[in-house]
C-alpha positions as CSV (number, residue, x, y, z in Angstrom):
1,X,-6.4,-37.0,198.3
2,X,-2.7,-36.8,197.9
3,X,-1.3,-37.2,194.7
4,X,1.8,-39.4,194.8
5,X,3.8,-37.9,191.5
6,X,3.2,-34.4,192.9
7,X,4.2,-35.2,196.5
8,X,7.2,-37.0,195.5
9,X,8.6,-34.6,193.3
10,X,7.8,-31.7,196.2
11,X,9.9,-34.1,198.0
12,X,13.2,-34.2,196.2
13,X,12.5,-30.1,195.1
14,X,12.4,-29.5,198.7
15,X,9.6,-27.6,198.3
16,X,6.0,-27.3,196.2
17,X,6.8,-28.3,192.7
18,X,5.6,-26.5,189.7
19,X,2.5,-26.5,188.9
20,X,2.9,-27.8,185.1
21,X,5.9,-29.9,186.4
22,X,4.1,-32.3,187.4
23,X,2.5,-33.3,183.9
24,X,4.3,-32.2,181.8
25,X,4.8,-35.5,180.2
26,X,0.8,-35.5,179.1
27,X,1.0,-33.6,175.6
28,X,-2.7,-33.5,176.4
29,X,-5.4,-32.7,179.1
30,X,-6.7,-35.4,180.7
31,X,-10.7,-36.4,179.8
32,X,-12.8,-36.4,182.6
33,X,-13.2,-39.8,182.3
34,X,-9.8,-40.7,182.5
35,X,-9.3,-38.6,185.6
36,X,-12.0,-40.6,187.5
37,X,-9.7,-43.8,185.9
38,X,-6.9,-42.6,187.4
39,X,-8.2,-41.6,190.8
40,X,-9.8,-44.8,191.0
41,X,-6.9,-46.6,190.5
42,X,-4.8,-44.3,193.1
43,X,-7.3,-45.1,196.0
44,X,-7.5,-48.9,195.2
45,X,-3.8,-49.1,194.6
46,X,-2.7,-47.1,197.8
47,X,-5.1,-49.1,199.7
48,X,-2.8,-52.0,198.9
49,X,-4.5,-54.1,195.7
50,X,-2.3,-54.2,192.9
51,X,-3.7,-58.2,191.8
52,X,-5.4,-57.1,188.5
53,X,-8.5,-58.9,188.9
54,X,-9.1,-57.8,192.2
55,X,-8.5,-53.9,190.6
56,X,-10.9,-54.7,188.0
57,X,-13.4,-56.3,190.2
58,X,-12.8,-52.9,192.6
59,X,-13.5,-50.6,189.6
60,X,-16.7,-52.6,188.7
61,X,-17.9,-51.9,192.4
62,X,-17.5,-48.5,192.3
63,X,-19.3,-48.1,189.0
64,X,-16.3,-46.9,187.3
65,X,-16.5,-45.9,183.4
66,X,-14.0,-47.1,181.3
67,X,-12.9,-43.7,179.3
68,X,-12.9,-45.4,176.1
69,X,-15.3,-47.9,176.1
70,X,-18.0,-46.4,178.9
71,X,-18.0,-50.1,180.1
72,X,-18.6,-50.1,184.4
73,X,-18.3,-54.3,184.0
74,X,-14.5,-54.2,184.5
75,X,-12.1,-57.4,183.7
76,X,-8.6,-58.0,183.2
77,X,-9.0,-57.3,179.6
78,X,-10.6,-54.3,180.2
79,X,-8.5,-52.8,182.3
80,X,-5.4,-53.9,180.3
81,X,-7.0,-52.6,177.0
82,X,-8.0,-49.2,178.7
83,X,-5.0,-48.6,179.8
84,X,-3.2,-49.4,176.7
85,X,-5.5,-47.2,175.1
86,X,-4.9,-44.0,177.5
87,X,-0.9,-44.8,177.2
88,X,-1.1,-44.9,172.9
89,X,-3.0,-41.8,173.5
90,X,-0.4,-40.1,175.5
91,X,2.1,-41.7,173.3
92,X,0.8,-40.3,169.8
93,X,0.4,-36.6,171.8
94,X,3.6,-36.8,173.0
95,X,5.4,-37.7,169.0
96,X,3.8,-35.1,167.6
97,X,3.8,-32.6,170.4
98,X,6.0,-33.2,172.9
99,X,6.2,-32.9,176.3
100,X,3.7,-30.1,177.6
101,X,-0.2,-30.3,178.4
């Protein structure tokens, strides 16, 4: 599966681009978890869904976990809170750290 960042920055590099490049905004390796989160969402998203609900419901067929909560019953509110989560995450990395993973 293509990754859109990665083939958009390749795009204006002309070229491959970096390997780190392309996440360097993390501070932080990415849990397992929240991998499968974000691949999900990639797939349902390029498919055309972006209506919330219809994500959520989406994530619940496909027997998604949460990363935070381990939760597969997806909602609105627990997509919203899950991803609020991940971002404070990245957020809290990223003022102590910096950019880097």
């Amino acid at each position: 599966m293509s990754d859109a960042f990665k083939d958009r920055l390749a795009e204006v590099a002309g070229g491959p681009a970096p390997k780190d490049l392309a996440h360097q905004g993390r501070g932080r390796p990415v849990a397992p978890a929240e991998q499968a989160l974000a691949d999900a969402l990639m797939e349902i998203m390029a498919a055309g869904e972006h209506d919330f609900a219809a994500v959520a419901a989406t994530l619940s067929a496909r027997g998604v976990a949460a990363p935070v909560s381990g939760r597969t019953d997806w909602d609105i509110a627990l997509l919203e809170a899950e991803l609020a989560a991940a971002n404070a995450s990245f957020d809290a990395v990223y003022a102590e750290r910096g950019y880097g993973a």
